[in-house]
LUMZAGU-252109 format. One record per atom (N, C-alpha, C): atom name; residue in three letters; x, y, z negated. Coordinates in steps of 0.001 Angstrom, whole numbers, plus 500000, padded with zeros to 6 digits. Example, Ala and Ser with C-alpha at 12.3 -4.5 7.8 and 13.67 -1.06 7.14 Angstrom:
% LUMZAGU-252109
{at = N; aa = ala; px = 513190; py = 494310; pz = 492200}
{at = CA; aa = ala; px = 512300; py = 495500; pz = 492200}
{at = C; aa = ala; px = 513200; py = 496700; pz = 492200}
{at = N; aa = ser; px = 512850; py = 497750; pz = 492920}
{at = CA; aa = ser; px = 513670; py = 498940; pz = 492860}
{at = C; aa = ser; px = 512900; py = 500030; pz = 492130}
This chain:
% LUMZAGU-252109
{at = N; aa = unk; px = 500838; py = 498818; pz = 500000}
{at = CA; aa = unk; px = 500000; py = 500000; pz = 500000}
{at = C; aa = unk; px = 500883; py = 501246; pz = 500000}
{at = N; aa = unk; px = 500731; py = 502063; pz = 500977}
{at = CA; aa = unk; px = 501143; py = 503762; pz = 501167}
{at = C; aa = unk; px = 501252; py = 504469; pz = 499876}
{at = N; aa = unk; px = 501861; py = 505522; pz = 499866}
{at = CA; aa = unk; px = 501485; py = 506855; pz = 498908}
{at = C; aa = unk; px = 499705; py = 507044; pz = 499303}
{at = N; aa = unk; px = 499002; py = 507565; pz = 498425}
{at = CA; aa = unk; px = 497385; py = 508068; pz = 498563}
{at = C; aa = unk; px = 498222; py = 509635; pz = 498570}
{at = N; aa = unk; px = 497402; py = 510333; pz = 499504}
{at = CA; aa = unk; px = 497339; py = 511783; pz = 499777}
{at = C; aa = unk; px = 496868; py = 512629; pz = 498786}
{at = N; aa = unk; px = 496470; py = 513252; pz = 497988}
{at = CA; aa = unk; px = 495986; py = 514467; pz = 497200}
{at = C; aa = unk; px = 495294; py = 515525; pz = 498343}
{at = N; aa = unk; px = 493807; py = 515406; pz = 498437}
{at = CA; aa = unk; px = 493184; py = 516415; pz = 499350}
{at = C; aa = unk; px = 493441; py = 517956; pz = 498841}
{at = N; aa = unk; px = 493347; py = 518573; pz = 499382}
{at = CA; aa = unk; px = 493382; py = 520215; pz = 499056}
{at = C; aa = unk; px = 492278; py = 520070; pz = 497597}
{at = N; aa = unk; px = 491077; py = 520351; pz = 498436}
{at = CA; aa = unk; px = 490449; py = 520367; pz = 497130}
{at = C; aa = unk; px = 490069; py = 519574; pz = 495681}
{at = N; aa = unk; px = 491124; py = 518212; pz = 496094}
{at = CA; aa = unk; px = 491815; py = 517748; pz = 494631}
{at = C; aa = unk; px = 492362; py = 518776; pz = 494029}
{at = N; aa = unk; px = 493512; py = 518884; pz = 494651}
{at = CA; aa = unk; px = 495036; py = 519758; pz = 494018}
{at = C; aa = unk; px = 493843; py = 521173; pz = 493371}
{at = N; aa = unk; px = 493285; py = 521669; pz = 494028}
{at = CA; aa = unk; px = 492684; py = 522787; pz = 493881}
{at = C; aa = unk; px = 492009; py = 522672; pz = 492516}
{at = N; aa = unk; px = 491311; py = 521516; pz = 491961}
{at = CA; aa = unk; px = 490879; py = 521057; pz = 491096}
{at = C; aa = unk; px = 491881; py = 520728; pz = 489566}
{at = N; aa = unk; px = 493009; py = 520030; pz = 490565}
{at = CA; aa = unk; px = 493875; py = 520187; pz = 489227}
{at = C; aa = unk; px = 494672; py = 520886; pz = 488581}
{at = N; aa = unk; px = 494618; py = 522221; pz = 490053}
{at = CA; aa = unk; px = 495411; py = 523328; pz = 489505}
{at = C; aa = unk; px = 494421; py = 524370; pz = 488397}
{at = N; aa = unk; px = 492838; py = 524226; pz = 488829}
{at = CA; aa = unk; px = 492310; py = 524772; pz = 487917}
{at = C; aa = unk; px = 492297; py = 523749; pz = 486338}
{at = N; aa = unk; px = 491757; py = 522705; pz = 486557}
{at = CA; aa = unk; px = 492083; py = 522428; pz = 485089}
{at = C; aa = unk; px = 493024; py = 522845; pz = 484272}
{at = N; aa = unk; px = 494652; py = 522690; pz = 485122}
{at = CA; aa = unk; px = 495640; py = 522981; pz = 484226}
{at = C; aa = unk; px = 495709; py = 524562; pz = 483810}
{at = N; aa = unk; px = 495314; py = 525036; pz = 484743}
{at = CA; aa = unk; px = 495180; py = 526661; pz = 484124}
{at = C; aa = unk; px = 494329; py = 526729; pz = 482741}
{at = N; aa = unk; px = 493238; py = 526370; pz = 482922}
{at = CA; aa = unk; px = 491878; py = 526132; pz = 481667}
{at = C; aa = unk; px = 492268; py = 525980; pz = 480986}
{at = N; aa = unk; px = 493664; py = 524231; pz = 480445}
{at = CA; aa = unk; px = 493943; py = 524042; pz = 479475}
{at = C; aa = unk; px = 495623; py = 525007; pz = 478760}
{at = N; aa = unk; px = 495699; py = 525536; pz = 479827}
{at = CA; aa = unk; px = 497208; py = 526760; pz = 479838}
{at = C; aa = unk; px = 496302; py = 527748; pz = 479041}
{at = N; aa = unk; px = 495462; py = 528316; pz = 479552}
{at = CA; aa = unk; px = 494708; py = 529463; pz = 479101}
{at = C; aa = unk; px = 495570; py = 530725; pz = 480188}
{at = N; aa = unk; px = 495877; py = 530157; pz = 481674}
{at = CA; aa = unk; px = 496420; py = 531106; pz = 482452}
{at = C; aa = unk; px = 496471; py = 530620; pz = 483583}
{at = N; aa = unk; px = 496528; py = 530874; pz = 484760}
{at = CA; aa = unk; px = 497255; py = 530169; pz = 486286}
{at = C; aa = unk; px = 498363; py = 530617; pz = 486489}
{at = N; aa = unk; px = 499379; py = 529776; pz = 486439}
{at = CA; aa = unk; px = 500356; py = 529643; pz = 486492}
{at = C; aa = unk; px = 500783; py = 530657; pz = 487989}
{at = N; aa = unk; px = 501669; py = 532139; pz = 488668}
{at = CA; aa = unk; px = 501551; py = 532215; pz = 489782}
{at = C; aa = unk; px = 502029; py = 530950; pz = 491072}
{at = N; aa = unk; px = 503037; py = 530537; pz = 490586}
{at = CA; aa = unk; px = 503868; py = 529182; pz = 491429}
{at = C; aa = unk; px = 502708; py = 528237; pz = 491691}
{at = N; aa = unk; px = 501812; py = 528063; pz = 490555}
{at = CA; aa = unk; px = 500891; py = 527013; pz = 491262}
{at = C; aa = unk; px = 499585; py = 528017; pz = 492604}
{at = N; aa = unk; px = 499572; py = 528725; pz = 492259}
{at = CA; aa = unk; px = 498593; py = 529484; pz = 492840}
{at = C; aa = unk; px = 499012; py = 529762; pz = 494364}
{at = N; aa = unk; px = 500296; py = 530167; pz = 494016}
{at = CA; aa = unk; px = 501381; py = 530738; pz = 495497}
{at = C; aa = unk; px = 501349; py = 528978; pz = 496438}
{at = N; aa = unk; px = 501763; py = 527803; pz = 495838}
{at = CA; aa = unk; px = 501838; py = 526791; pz = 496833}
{at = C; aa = unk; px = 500355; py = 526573; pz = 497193}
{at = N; aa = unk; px = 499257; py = 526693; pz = 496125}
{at = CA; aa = unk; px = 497966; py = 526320; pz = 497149}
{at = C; aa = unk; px = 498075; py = 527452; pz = 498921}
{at = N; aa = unk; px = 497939; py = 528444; pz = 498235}
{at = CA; aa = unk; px = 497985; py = 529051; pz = 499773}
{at = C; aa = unk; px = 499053; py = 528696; pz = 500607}
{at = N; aa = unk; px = 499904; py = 527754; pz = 500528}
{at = CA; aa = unk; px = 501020; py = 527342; pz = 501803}
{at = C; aa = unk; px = 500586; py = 525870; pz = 501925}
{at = N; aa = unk; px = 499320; py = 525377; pz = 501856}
{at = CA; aa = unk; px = 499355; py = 524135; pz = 501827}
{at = C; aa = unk; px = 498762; py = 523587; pz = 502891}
{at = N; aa = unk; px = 499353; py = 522710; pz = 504163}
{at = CA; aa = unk; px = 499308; py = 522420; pz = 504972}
{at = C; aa = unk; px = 497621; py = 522127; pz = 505620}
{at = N; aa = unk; px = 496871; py = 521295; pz = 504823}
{at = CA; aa = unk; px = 495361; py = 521716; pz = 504866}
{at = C; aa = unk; px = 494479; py = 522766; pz = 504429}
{at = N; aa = unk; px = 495196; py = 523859; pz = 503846}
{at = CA; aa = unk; px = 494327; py = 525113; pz = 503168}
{at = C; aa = unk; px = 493493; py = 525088; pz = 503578}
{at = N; aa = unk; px = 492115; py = 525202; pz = 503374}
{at = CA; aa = unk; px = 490889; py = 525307; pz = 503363}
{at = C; aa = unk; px = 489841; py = 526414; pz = 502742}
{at = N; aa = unk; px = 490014; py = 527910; pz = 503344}
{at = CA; aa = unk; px = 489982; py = 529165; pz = 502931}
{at = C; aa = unk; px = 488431; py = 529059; pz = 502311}
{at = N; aa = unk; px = 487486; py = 528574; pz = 502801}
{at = CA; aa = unk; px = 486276; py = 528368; pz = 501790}
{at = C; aa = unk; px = 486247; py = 528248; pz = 500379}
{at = N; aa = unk; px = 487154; py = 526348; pz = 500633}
{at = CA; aa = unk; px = 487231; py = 525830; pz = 499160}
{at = C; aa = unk; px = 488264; py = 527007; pz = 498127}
{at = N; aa = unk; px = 489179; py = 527588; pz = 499188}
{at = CA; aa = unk; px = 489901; py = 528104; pz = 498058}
{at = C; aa = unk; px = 489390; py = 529305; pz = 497588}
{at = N; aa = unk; px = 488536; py = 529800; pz = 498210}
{at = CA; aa = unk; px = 487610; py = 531334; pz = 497434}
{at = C; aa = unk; px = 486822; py = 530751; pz = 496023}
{at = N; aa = unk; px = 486032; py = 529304; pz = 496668}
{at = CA; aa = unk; px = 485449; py = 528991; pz = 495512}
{at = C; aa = unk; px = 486152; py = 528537; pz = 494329}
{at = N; aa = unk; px = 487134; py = 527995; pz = 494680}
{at = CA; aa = unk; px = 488578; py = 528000; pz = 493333}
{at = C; aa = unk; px = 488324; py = 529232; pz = 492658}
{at = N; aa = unk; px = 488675; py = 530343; pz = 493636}
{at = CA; aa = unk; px = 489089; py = 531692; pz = 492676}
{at = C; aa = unk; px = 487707; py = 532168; pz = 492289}
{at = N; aa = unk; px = 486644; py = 532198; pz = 492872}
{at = CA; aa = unk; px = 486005; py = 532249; pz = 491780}
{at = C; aa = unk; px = 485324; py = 531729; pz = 490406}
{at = N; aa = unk; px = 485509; py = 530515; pz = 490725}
{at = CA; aa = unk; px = 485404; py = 529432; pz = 489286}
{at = C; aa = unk; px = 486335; py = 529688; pz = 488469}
{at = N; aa = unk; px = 487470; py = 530303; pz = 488645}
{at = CA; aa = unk; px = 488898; py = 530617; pz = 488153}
{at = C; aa = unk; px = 488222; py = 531907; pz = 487601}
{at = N; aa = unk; px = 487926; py = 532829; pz = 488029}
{at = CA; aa = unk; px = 487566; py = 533933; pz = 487631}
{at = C; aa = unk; px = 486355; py = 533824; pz = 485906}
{at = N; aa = unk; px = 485769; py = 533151; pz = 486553}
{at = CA; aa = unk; px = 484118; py = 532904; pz = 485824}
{at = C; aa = unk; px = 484705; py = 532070; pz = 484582}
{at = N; aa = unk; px = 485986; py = 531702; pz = 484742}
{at = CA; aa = unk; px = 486527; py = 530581; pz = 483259}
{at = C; aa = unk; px = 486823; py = 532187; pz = 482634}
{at = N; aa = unk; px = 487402; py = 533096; pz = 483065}
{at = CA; aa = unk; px = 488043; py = 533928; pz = 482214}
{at = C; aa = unk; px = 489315; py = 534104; pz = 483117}
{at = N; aa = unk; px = 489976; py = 533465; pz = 483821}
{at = CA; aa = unk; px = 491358; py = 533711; pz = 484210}
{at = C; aa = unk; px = 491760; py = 534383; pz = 485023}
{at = N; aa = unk; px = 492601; py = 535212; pz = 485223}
{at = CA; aa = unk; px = 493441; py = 536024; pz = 485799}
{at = C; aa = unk; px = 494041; py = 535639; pz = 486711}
{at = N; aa = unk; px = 493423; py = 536127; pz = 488201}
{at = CA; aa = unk; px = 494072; py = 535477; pz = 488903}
{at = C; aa = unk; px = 495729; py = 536535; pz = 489676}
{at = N; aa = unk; px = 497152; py = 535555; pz = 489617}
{at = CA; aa = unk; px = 498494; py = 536033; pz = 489927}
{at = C; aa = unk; px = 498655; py = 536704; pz = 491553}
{at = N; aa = unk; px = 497282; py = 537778; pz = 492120}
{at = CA; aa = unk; px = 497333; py = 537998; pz = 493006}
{at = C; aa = unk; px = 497933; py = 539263; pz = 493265}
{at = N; aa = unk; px = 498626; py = 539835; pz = 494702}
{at = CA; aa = unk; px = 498707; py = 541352; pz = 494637}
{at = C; aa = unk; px = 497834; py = 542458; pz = 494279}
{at = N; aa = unk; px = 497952; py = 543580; pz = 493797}
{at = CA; aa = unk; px = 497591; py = 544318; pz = 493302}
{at = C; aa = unk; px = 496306; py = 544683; pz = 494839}
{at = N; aa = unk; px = 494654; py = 545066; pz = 494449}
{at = CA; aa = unk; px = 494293; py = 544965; pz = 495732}
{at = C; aa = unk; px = 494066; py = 544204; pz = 496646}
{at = N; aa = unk; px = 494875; py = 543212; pz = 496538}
{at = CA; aa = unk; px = 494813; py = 542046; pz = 497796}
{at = C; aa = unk; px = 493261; py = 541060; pz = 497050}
{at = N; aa = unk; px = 492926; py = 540796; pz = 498310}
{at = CA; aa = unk; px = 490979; py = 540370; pz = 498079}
{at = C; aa = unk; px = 490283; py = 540741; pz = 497239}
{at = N; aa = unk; px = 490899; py = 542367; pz = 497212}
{at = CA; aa = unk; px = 490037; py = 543307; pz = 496072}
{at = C; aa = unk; px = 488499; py = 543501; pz = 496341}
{at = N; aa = unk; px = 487896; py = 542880; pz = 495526}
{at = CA; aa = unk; px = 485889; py = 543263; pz = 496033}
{at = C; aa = unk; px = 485357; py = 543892; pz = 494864}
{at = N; aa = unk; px = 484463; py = 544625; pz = 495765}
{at = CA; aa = unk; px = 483912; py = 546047; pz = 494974}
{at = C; aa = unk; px = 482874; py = 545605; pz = 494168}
């Protein structure tokens, strides 16, 4: 049997847990979701906002997917 793959929106999943139980998102984990060969710009909005709605801060540029 192969390595099993980790889908995007696994990883996406376990990068939020580990933030939850950090009480932060880490930026390094945040920075490789967006270079990740399947990115999936849907799933990953809904990351950041479930990320948001826990309480967490997300390690973005100042402005960058700033909504009013």
């Amino acid at each position: 049997m192969g390595p099993q793959l980790t889908s995007f929106r696994d990883r996406l999943k376990a990068v939020l847990e580990e933030a939850l139980r950090a009480g932060a998102l880490c930026e390094r984990d945040y920075e490789a979701l967006l270079v990740e060969p399947d990115f999936d710009a849907f799933a990953f909005e809904r990351f950041r906002v479930e990320a948001r709605k826990a309480g967490l801060v997300l390690p973005e540029a100042e402005g960058e997917f700033a909504t009013t």
